[in-house]
N, C-alpha and C positions, 0 to 999 in steps of 0.2 A: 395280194397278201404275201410278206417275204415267206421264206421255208421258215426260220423261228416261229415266226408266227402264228403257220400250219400244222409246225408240230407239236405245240404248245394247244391248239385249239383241238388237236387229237388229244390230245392229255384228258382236256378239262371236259369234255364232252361226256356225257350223263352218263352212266351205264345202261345197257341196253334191256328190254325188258326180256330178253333169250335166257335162259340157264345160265347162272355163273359161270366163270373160266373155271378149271381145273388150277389148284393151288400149285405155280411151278416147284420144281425140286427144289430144297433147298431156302424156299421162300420163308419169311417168317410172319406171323399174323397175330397184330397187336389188336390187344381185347377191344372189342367196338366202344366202350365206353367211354373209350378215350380218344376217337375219332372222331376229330370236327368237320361234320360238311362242308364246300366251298359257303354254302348261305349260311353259316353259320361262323364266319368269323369275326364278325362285329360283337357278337357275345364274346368269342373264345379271346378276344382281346382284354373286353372288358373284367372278365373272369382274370383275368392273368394281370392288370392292373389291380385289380380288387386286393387279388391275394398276393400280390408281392408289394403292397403297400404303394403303391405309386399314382395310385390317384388320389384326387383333388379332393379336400374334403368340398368341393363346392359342386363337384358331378354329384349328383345324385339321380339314383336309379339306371336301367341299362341304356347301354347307347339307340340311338335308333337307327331299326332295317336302314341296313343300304341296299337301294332299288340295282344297282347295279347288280350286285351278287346274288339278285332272285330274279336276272333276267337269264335269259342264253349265254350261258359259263364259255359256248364256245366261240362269242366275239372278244375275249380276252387272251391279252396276250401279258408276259412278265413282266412289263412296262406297264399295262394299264393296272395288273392287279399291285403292283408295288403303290400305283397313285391312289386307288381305292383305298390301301392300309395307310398310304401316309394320313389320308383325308379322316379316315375314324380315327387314328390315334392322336390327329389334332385336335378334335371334339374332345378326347380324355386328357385333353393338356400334355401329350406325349410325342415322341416320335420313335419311327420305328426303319432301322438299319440292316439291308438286308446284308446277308453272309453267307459265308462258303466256305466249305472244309476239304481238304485231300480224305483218301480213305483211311490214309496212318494217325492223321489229326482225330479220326470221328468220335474216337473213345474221349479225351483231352476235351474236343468242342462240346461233349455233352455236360462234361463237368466243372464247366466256367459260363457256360451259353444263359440259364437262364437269368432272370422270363426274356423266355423269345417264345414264339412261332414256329414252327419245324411243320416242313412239308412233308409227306410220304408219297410218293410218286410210283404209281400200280406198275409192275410188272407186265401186264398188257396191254399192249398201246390202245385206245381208246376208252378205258374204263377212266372214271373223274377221280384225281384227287383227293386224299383226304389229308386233315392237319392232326399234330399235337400240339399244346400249352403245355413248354416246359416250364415248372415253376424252379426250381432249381437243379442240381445235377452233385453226384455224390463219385468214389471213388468205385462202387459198386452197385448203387442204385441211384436212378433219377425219380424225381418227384412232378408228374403230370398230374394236371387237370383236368378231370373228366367233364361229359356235359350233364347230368347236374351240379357241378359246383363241389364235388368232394376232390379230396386228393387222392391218387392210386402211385405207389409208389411199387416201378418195376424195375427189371438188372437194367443195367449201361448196355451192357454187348446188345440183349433181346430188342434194345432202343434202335441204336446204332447199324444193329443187322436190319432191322427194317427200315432206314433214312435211305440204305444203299443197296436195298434188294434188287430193286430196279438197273442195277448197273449189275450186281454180282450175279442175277439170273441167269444169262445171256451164260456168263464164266462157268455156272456150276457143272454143266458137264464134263466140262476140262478137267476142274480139280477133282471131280468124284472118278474120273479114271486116271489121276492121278495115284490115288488114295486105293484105288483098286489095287494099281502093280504094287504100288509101295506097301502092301499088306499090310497098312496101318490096323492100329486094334483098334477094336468102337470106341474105346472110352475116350483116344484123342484124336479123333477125328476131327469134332469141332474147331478142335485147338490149331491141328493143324491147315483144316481148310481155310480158316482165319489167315495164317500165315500166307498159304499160297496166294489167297486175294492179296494180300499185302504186297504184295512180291507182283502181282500183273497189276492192279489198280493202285500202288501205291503213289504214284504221283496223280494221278485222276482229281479233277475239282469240280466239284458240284454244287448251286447254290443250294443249299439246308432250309434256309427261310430268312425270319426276319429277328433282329433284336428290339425289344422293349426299353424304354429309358425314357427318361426324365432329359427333356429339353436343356443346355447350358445355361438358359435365360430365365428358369423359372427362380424363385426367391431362396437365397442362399442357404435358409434351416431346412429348407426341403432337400437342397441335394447332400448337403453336410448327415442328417439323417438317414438317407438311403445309402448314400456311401461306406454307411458306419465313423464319420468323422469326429460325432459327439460321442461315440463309445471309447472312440482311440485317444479322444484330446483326456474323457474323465479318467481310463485306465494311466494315461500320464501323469495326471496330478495326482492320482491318488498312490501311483509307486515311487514318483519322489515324494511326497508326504510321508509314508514310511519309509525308504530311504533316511529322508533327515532325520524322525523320532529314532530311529535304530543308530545313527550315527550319534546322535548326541547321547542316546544311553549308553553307548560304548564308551564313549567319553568320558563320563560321565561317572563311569566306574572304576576306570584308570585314573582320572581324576584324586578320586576317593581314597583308591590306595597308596597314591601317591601322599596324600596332605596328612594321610593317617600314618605314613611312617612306615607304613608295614606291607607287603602283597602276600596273599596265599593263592593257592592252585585253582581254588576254588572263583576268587576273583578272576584271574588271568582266564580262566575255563570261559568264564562267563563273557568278558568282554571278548576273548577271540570269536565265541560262538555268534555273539552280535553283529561283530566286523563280517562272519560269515554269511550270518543271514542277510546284509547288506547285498552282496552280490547278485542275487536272484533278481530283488527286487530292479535292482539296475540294471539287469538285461533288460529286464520287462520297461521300464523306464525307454531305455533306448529301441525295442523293437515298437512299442506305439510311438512314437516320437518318429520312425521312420516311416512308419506307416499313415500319420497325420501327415509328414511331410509331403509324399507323394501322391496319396488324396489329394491334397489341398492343389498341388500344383501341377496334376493331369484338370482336376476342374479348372483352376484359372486359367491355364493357356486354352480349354474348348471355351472358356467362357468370352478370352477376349480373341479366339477365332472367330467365331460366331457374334460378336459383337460388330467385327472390321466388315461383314456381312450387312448389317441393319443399316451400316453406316448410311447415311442419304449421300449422294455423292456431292452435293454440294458442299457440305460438312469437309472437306478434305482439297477442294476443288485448287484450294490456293497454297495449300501445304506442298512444301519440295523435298525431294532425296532427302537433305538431311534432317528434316524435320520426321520424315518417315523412320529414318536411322537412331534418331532418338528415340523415339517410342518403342521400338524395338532393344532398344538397349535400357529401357525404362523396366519393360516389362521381364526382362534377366532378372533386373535389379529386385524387383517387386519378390520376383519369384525365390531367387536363392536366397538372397541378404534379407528381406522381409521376415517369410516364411521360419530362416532357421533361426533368426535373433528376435525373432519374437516369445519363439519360445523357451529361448535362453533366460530373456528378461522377465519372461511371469514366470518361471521355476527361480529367478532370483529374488524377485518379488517375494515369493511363498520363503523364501532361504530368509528375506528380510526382516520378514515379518515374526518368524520363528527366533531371533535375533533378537527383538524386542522383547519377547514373551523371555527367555530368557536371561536378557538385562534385568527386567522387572524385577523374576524371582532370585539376585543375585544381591551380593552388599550395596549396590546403589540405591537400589528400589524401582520408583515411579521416577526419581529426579533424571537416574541414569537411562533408562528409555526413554525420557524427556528428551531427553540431550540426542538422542539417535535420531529422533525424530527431526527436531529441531536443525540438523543438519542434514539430513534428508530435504528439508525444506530448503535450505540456502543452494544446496544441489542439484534442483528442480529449479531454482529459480538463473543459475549459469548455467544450465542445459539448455535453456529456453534462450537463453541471448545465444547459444549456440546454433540452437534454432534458427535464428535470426540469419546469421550471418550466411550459411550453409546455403539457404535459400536464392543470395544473391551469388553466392558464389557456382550454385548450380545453374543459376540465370544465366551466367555468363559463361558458363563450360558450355551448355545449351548452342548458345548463339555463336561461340568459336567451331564445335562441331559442325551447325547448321551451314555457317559459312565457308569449311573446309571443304566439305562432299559437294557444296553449290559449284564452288572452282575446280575442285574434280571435274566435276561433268562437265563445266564448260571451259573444259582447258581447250582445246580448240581453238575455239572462241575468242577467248582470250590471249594466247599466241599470234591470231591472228591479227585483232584491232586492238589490244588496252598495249598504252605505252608501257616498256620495260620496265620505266623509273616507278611506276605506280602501283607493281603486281605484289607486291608485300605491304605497303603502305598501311589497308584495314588491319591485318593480319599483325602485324605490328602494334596497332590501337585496343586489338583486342588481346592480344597476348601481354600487354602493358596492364590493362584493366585487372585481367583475369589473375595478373600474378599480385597485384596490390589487395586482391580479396582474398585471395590464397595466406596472404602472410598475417591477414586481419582472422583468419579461420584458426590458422594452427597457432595464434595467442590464444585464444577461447577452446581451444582444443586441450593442449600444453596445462592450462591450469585446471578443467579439470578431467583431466587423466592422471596429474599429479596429487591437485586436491583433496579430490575425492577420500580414495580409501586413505593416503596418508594424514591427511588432515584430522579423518576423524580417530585415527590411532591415537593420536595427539590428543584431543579433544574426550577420547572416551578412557585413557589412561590416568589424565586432568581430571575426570570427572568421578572415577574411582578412587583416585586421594583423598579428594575433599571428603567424599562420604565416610571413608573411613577417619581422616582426622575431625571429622563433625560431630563420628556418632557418638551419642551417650555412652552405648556401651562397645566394645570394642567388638567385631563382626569375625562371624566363626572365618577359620580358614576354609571352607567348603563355601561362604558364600562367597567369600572373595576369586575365588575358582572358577565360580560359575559366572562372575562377572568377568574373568578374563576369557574365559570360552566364547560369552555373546561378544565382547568386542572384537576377538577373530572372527568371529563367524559374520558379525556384520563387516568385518572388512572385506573378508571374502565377496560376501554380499554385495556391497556396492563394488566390487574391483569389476564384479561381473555384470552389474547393471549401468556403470560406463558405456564398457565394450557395445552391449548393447542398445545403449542407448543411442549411438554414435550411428548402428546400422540401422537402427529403426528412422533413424530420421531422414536418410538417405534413401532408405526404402517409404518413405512417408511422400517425402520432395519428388520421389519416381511416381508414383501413386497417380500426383496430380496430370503426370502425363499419359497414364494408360486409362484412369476411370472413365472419360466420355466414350472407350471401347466398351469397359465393362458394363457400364451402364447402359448404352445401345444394347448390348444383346438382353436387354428385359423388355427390349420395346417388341411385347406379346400383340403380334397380328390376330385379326378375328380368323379366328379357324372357318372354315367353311362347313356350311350346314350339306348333309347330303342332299336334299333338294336341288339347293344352288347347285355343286356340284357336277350332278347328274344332271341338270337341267343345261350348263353350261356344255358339257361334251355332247350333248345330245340332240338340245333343240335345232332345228334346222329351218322354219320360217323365217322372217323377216333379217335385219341385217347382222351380218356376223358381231361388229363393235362400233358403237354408237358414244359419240359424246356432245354434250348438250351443255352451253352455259360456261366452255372451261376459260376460269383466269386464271393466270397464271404471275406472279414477282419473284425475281429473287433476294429482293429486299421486302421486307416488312414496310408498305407503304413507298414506297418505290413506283419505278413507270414497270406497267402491266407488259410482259414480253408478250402473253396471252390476254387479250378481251373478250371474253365471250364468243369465244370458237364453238363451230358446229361441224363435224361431223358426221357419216357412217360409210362404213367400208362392209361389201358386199363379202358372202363366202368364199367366195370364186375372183373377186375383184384383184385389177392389175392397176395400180393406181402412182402417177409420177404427180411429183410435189414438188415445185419447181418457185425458188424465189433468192435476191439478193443477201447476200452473206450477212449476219445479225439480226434474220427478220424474224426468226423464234421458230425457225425449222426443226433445227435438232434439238430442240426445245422442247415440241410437240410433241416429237418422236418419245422423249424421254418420259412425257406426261401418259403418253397409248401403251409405253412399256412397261407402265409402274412401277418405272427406276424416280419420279418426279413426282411429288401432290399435288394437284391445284390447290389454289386458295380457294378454290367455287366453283361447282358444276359439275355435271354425272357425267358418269363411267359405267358403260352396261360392255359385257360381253355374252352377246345370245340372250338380251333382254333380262342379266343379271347381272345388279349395283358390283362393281369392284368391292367396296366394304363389305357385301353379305359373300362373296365368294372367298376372299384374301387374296392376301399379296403373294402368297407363293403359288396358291391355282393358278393367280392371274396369270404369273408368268411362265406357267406351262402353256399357254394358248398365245400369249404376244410373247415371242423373242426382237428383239432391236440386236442390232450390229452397231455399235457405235462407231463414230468416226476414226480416220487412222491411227491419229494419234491420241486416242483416248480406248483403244483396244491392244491387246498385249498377248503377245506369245510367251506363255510361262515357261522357266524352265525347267522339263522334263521330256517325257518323250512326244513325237509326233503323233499318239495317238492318245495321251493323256490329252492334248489341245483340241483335237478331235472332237472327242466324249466326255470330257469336261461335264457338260449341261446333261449328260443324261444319263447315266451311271458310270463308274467303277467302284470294284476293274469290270472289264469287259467281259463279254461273251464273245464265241468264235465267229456267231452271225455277226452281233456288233461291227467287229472288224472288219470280216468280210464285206459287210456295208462301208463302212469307211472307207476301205480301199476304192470300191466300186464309183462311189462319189467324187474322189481326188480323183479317177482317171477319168469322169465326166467332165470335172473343172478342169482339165488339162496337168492336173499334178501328178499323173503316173510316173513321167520322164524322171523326175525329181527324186521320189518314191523308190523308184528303180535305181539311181545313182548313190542313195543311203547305203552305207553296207549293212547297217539294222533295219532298211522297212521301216515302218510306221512305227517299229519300237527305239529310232534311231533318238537322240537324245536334239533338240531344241531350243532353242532359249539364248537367254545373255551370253551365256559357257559351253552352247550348245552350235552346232548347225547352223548358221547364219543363212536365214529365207532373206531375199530381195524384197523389195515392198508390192510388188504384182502378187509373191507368194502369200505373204503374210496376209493379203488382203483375200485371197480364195481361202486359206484357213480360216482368214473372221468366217468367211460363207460359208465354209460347209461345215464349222462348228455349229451355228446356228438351223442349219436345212438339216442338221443329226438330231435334231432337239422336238421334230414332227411336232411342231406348236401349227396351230391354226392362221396363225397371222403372222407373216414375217414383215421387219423393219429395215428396209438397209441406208444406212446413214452417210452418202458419199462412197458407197463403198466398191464404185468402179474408177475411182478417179485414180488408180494407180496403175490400171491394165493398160496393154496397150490393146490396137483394136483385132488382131484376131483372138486374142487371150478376153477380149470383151465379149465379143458375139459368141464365144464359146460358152462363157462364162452366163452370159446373160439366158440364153440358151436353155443351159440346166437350172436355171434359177425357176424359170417360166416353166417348165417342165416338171417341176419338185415342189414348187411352193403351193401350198392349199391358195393365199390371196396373200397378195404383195404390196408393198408401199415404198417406192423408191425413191429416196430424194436425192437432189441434186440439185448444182448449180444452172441455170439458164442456158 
């Protein structure tokens, strides 16, 4: 058992049935009602779902006991009880993030946190744990949830001072002989023993607990609703809604006294006061418009994180740099130019439509909103051939990009065997193509951005003659007024529903290359029942993962790479897998790792089905190491690569671990030669590791991840042999049961 572990298991270990402790100085002690048991958090989740609205209307009733948290609290460590809460908050269609605050944060973290989880960690080493349900957090008070189900809303500090008693105790003798010499008066002593922690624990971090939320993948009115995004989009329409009525009333009145020949004070009072009240509402207009903005586009970039996550890897297997380069330049696109022109063009839309209402009631009538219409229609119909074109033309900017970053990467390569005469040749064909649809774009562009609004200046100017030279009886100047208002105001209108028209289809044409992201991340795994689960980390009979019947294509009808494989691999088992290059080794591996489906045949881990357990248990118990060149050193620090698989950021054991493990695999030297240690920076722009190194990081990223089953896929072919038998060494030495394949 590491020292985290031990002293985490001091924590959580029951209180004794001896006489309570004595309450330390200084300590603060929140009302029991609001204190959840360790066995009692599968409620305290559900409750805090319930009441901040983020469950399912399809849960119904409360979650069920988890066996774990009604067994011995003190074989848990911060790792297992973080897998417990993922494991319930997946039953409630949720997940749940754990977090950390400094001591100067704790005030701030209370009053953005909820619903989260907030741990209270006893003052006495051994007494267990208790939580609160924060349901949200206030400038002065937060609002918990007690256990039964009511709200008790108490101060931030009395919150905050009990999150961190635990660390401030130890301190309180110090500052209360501070506070001695300093002959502070009673009334701010409070105030200032606050300060003096601030000042010794100000940089102090301590995990708090866990955050509550709504998965990236669940269905778009669910997160739009809890975000508040259907409040921000309705408070936007509805402030330019007014907005416009207030503008055209101002108008409307200057108008009037214009055609009447006369202004008084009274008028002008009136119409400035309109223009004024315009203002407010136009702030307001533009702060929900910034706040849709940013909702909308922190959700779509977790949505299509989280999506590039589900992806199946085959899905991707044959996509290159530049095709990766595009999607990520899709996804800018989707996000800035989408997002802001979209809501340019329905506030132009509503501008339009208000245009027509006005035509109507003007000297033309129905004929002159006819006519708006009517050209509205011919302008929809050359948007759409713009459509058209835009499409190919982004086809081919696509495929010029894709084949510039390919020649990037293997310039090399290409230096070294393609003839000189031939290295611009494509590049040429394509930049020929690409500028022939370029010049086919900006004719269909050219007419209408010209078109448009002046066309119908033209046409709605034409169309207010005729009405007057037609009418029976000759039409007030006030109607005739209010027909030249709608046709600025429709010009306005469509100048602005061009513009946007133009981004929206660019952001339409980006769409089609980020949505198989967005849509992967809806692909909702079965959550694991706590049965499964607990059964899964626990059971210890028969064999650890068994598979029966697996076939496997990667075609649809295809030759089976997999036929009817049988496995089972022991708890303890040290198991080589040895065969000729293609024969569905790493293949297998992919299928045990459930990185792969089969087409047919079980998957038991500790004689439970992979689908009753899920794909994210599964793969706390099997990790795979893929092969070299299908594993990657990201860039950041060497201890992000590290701990990747099992949290950040880290903890000081964490690391300490890490480190311990790189000087088993032989990376101390290495280690030591960083001028940052483990926080030294990585990657493509980082540190350049040899391929022996990169290949002990796949391993002891994976041997950090304490899964039950390890996979290693080729992944000694780069050592040499005393860097092997070292290596091998600690692999045999760390690993619960092994699967090592390899060539012959």
């Amino acid at each position: 058992m590491t020292a985290a572990k031990q002293g985490l298991a001091a924590q959580l270990t029951p209180a004794r049935a001896a006489a309570p402790h004595p309450a330390p100085a200084g300590s603060v002690t929140l009302p029991a009602t609001v204190l959840w048991p360790l066995r009692e958090l599968d409620a305290a989740l559900d409750q805090l779902a319930r009441h901040s609205g983020l469950a399912d209307a399809s849960v119904d009733g409360a979650v069920p006991r988890t066996p774990a948290f009604q067994a011995d609290v003190s074989t848990l460590d911060d790792a297992t009880l973080d897998r417990r809460l993922d494991d319930i908050a997946a039953g409630l269609g949720l997940e749940v993030e754990p977090m950390q605050s400094s001591y100067r944060d704790a005030d701030r973290m209370l009053r953005s946190a909820g619903p989260a989880l907030l741990r209270i960690v006893p003052a006495w080493e051994g007494d267990a744990p208790t939580f609160i349900a924060l349901l949200k957090g206030g400038r002065r008070r937060v609002y918990l949830i007690g256990l039964d189900g009511t709200l008790r809303a108490l101060p931030s500090t009395h919150v905050a001072d009990a999150l961190w008693q635990h660390v401030t105790t130890p301190n309180a003798p110090a500052a209360a002989q501070v506070l001695r010499r300093a002959d502070i008066a009673p009334a701010r002593q409070a105030r200032v023993t606050r300060a003096l922690m601030a000042e010794m624990l100000g940089a102090k971090v301590v995990h708090n607990g866990w955050l509550l939320r709504l998965p990236p993948g669940v269905a778009p009115w669910r997160q739009a609703r809890h975000r508040g995004l259907l409040q921000a989009g309705g408070a936007l329409v509805a402030a330019y809604v007014i907005q416009l009525a207030l503008t055209i009333g101002a108008w409307w009145m200057i108008g009037r006294g214009a055609l009447a020949g006369r202004f008084d004070w009274g008028l002008l009072a009136g119409w400035a006061l309109l223009l004024l009240t315009v203002v407010p509402f136009q702030a307001w207009a533009e702060l929900a418009q910034r706040r849709l903005s940013v909702g909308m586009g922190v959700w779509f970039k977790q949505r299509l994180l989280a999506g590039i996550l589900a992806l199946n890897p085959q899905e991707v297997r044959h996509q290159g740099a530049g095709q990766f380069l595009g999607r990520v330049l899709a996804s800018d696109t989707v996000e800035q130019v989408g997002l802001a022109s979209g809501f340019v063009a329905v506030l132009a839309l509503l501008q339009l439509g208000a245009a027509t209402l006005v035509l109507a009631a003007g000297a033309g009538g129905r004929l002159h909103a006819g006519l708006l219409l009517l050209w509205v229609a011919i302008i929809v119909a050359l948007a759409l051939r713009y459509r058209q074109r835009s499409r190919a033309w982004v086809a081919a900017y696509r495929e010029m990009t894709n084949d510039l970053v390919e020649r990037m990467v293997g310039h090399r390569t290409r230096l070294a065997q393609e003839d000189r005469r031939d290295w611009h040749e494509m590049e040429d064909l394509l930049l020929n193509r690409y500028l022939a649809l370029q010049r086919r774009l900006d004719g269909v562009e050219s007419k209408l951005k010209a078109l448009a609004p002046r066309g119908w200046m033209v046409l709605g100017i034409g169309g207010l003659a005729y009405a007057i030279a037609t009418a029976a009886t000759p039409p007030t100047a006030a109607a005739i007024a209010i027909s030249v208002g709608g046709i600025l105001l429709a010009y306005q209108a469509l100048t602005t529903v061009v513009l946007g028209f133009k981004s929206l289809v660019s952001a339409q044409l980006a769409w089609q290359e980020v949505k198989t992201l967005f849509q992967a991340a809806g692909r909702a795994g079965t959550p694991p029942t706590q049965a499964s689960a607990q059964s899964a980390s626990s059971a210890q009979i028969g064999p650890l993962l068994s598979a029966r019947g697996i076939t496997f294509r990667y075609v649809p009808g295809g030759r089976a790479v997999l036929n009817e494989c049988a496995l089972e691999i022991a708890p303890q088992a040290r198991m080589l897998l040895e065969g000729p290059s293609g024969g569905g080794k790493s293949t297998l591996a992919g299928v045990l790792a459930g990185l792969r489906q089969p087409e047919s045949g079980l998957l038991l881990l500790r004689h439970v089905d992979q689908r009753m357990l899920g794909m994210t248990a599964w793969r706390r118990h099997v990790v795979a190491v893929p092969q070299f060149h299908e594993n990657f050193v990201l860039t950041g620090s060497l201890a992000f690569n590290l701990l990747m698989g099992r949290r950040w950021p880290p903890t000081a054991a964490d690391l300490a671990e890490a480190a311990a493990l790189c000087d088993d695999l032989g990376l101390g030297e290495l280690i030591a030669r960083m001028p940052a240690g483990l926080q030294q920076m990585v990657g493509e722009s980082g540190w350049q590791l040899s391929h022996g190194e990169r290949s002990r990081v796949f391993i002891a990223r994976a041997l950090l991840q304490n899964a039950d089953l390890l996979i290693l896929d080729e992944s000694f072919a780069a050592l040499d042999p005393a860097n092997l038998e070292r290596t091998l060494t600690c692999v045999l030495g760390r690993a619960p049961a092994l699967l090592v394949i390899a060539h012959p």
